[in-house]
C-alpha positions as CSV (number, residue, x, y, z in Angstrom):
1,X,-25.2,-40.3,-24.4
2,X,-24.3,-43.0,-22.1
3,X,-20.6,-41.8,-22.6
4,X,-21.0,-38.8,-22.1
5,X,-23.0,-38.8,-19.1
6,X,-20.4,-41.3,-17.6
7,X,-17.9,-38.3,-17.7
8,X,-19.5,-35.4,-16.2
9,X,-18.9,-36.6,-12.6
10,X,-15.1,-36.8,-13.3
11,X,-15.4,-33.9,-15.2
12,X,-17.3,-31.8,-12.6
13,X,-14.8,-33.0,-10.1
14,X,-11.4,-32.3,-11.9
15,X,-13.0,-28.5,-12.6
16,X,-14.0,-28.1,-8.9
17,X,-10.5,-29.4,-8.2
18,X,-8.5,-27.2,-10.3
19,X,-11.2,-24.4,-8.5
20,X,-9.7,-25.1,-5.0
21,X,-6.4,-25.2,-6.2
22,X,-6.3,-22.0,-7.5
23,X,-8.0,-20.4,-4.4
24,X,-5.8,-22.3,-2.3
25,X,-2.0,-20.8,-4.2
26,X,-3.6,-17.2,-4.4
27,X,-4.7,-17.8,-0.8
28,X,-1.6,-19.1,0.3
29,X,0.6,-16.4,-1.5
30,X,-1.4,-13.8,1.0
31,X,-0.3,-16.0,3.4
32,X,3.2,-16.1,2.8
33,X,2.9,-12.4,1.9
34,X,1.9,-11.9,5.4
35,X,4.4,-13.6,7.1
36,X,7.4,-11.8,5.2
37,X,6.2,-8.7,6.8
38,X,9.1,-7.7,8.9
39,X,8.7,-7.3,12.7
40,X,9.9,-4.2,13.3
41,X,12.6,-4.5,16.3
42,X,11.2,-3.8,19.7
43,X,12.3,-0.6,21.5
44,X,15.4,-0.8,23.3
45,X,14.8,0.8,26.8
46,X,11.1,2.2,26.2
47,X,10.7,5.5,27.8
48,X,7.2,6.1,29.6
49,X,4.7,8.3,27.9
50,X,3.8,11.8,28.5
51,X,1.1,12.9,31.0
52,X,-2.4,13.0,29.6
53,X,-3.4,15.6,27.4
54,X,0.0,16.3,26.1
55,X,0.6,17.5,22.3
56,X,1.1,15.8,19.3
57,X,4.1,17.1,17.1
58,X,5.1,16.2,13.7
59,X,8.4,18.6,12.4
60,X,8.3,17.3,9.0
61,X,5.0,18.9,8.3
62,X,5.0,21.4,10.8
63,X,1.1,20.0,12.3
64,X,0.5,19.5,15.9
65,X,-2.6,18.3,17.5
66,X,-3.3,19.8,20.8
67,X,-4.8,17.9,23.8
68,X,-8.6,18.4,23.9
69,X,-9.3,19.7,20.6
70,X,-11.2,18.6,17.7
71,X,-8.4,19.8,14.6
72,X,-9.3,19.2,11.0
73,X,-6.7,18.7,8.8
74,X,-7.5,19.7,4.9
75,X,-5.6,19.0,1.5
76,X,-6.0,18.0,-1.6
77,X,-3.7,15.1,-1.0
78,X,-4.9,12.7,1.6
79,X,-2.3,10.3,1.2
80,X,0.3,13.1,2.3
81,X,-2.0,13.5,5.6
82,X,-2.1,9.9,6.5
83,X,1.3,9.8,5.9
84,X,1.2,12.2,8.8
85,X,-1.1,9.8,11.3
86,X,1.0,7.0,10.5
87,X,4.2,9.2,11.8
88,X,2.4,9.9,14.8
89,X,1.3,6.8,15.2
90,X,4.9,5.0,14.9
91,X,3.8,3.1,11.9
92,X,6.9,5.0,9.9
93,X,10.1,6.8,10.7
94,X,9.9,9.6,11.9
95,X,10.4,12.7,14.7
96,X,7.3,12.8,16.1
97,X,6.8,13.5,19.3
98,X,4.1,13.1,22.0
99,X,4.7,15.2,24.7
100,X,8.6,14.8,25.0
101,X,8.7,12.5,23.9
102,X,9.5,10.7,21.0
103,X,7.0,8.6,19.6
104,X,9.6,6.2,18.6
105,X,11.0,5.8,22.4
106,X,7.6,4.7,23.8
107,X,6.4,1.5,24.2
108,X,4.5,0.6,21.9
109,X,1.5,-1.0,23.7
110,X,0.9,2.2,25.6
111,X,1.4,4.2,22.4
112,X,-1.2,2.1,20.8
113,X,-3.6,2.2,23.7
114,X,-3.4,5.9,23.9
115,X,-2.9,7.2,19.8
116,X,-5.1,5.9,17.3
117,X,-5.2,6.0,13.4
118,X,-8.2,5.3,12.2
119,X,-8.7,4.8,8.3
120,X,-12.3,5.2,6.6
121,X,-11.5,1.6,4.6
122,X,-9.9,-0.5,7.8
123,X,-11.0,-4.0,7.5
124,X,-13.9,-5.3,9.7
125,X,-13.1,-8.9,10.8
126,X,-16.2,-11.7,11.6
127,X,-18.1,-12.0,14.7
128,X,-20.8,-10.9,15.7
129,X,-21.4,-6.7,15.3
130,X,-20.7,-5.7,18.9
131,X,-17.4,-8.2,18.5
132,X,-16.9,-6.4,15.6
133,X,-17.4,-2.2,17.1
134,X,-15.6,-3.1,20.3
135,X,-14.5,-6.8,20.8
136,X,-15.3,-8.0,24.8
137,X,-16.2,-4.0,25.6
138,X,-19.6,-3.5,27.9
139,X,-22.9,-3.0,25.9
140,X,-22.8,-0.2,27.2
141,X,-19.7,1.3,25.2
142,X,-20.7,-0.6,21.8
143,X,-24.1,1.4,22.0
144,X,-22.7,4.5,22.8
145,X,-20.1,4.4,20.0
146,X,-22.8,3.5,17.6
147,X,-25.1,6.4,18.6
148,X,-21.9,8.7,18.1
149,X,-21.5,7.0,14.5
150,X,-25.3,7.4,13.8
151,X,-24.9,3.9,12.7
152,X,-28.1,3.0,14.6
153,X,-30.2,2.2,11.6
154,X,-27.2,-0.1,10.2
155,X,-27.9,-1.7,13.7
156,X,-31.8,-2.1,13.0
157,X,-31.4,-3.2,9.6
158,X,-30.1,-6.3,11.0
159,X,-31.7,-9.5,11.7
160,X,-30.7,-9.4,15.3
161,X,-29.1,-6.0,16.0
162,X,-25.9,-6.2,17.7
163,X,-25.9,-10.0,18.1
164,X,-26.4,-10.7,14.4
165,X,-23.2,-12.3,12.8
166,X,-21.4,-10.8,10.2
167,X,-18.7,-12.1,7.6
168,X,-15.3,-10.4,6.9
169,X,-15.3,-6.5,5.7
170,X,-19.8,-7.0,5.9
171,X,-20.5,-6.7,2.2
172,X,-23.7,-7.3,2.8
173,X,-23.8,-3.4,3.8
174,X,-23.1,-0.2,1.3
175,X,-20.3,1.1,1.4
176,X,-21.3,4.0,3.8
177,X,-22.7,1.7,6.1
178,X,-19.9,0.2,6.9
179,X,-17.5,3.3,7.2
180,X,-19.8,4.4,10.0
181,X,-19.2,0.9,11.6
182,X,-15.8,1.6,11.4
183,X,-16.0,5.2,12.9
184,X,-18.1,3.2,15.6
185,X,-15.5,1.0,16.0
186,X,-12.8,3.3,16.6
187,X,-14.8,5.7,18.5
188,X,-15.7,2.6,21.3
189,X,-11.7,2.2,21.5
190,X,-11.8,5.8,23.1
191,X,-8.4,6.3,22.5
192,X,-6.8,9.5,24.3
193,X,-5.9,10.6,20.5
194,X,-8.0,9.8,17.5
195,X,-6.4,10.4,14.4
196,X,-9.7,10.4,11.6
197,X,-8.8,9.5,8.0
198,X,-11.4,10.8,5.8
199,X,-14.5,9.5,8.4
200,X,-17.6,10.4,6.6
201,X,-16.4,10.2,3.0
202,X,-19.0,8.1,1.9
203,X,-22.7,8.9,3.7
204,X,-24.7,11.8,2.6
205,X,-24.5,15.4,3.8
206,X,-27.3,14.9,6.3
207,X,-26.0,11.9,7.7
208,X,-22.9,13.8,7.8
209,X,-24.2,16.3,10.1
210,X,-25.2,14.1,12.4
211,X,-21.8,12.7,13.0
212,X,-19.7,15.5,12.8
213,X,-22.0,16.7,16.3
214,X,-21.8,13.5,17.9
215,X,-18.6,13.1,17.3
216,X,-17.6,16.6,19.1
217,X,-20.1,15.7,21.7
218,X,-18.7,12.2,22.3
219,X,-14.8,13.3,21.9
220,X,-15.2,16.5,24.0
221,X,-11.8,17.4,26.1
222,X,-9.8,14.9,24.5
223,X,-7.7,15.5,21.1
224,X,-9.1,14.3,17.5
225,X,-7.7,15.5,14.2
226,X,-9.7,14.6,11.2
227,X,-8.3,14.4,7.5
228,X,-11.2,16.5,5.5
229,X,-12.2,18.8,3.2
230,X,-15.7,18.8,4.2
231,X,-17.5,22.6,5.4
232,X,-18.9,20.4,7.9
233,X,-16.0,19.2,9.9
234,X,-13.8,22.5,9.1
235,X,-17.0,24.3,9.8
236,X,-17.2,22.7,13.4
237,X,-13.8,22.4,14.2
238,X,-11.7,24.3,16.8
239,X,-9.0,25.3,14.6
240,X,-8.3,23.8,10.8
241,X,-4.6,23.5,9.7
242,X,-4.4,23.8,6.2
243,X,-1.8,21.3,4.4
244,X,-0.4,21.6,1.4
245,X,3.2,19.7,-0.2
246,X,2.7,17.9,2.6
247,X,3.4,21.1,5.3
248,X,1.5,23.3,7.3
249,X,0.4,26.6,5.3
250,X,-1.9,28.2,7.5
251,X,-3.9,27.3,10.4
252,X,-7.1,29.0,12.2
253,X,-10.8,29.4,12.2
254,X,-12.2,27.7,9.2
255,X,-13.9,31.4,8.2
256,X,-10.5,33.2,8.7
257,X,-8.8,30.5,6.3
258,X,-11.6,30.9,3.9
259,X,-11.7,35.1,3.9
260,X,-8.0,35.4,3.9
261,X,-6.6,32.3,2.1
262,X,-8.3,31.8,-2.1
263,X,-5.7,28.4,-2.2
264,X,-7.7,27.3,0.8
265,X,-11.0,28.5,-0.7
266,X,-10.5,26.7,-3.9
267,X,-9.9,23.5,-1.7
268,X,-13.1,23.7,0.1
269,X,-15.4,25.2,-2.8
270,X,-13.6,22.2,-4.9
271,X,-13.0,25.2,-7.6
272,X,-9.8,26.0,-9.7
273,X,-7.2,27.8,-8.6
């Protein structure tokens, strides 16, 4: 007994040891994972963006978002969409072009200020929640955005509201909790594009509802596509382009898709073809 109890101190220690070693090489792999990323090279001779309100143009997949509308984008494959945001965005090669011009001329501050992709599983970063919806933005905006997000019961769930203090990613909250903190989030950053990856994938229909209103409401006369399938977003918005292989297929009214197209009315109805 006395032997053995003489060891479990060193023993505990050596196991909580080899504990924080191994966190410490799979946390400095990320690390070093992150810093390999390469910078992409700066643009040479920026050219100034177009005036406000100007059009959005991919001609790989043929899909254009117009200044001021609220366009839903549906396909069965999302990733081929977000491929899509990430060429408008300048996150990949491409031709896009804003205006006249090319996305990949711009500078990319202004392009970021004024086009923004926002993905339904971005990661949320510490602080406290309004840090976390809108960083050093008024009160004002972070309550706003969180109306628009009909994440105000996430809000009052809280200990203290906006000034409670959250860990990375909040897994503390469900999984659609957090999504609409996220929509909140990139709805306070009031971007003169929002590009909307699959926003309300993960809260119920009535929830759902809620958002796809406010969200109109709050995004009124300036341009937001959303990736979707859901009726309720093709149902409210002003024209649906319909994607498919990656390229443009149709695009109208929701209703006119679904009377005149069955491929898109398999999509929506989630039949077979």
């Amino acid at each position: 007994y006395g032997y053995t109890g003489a060891l479990l101190l060193p023993v505990h220690w050596l196991i909580g040891t080899s504990y924080r070693i191994i966190e410490g090489r799979v946390a400095s792999g990320k690390i070093c994972a992150l810093l390999n990323v390469p910078e992409r090279d700066a643009v040479a001779e920026p050219r100034p963006g177009p005036h406000t309100g100007a059009a959005l143009r991919d001609p790989e997949s043929g899909l254009t978002v117009e200044g001021g509308e609220l366009l839903a984008v549906a396909s069965a494959d999302a990733d081929r969409v977000a491929e899509v945001f990430d060429r408008f965005a300048a996150y990949t090669d491409g031709e896009a072009d804003f205006g006249a011009v090319p996305v990949s001329r711009m500078d990319r501050d202004e392009l970021r200020r004024r086009v923004l992709v926002a993905d339904h599983d971005a990661y949320l970063f510490a602080g406290t929640l309004a840090e976390v919806i809108a960083g050093r933005e008024g009160a004002d905006r972070v309550r706003a955005a969180v109306e628009a997000a009909s994440a105000a019961d996430v809000v009052d769930s809280l200990p203290e509201g906006l000034d409670t203090e959250v860990d990375n990613q909040v897994r503390t909250l469900s999984g659609g909790q957090r999504q609409r903190l996220r929509l909140a989030r990139a709805l306070a950053a009031d971007p003169e594009v929002l590009l909307l990856h699959e926003p309300t994938s993960a809260v119920d229909s009535h929830t759902e509802s809620r958002i796809v209103e406010r969200v109109a409401a709050a995004r009124a006369g300036k341009a937001t596509a959303v990736a979707t399938t859901s009726p309720l977003w093709l149902g409210r918005a002003d024209k649906v382009a319909f994607v498919r292989d990656g390229k443009v297929v149709a695009a109208g009214p929701h209703l006119e898709l679904f009377e005149n197209r069955p491929d898109y009315r398999a999509l929506v109805t989630r039949e077979a073809e």
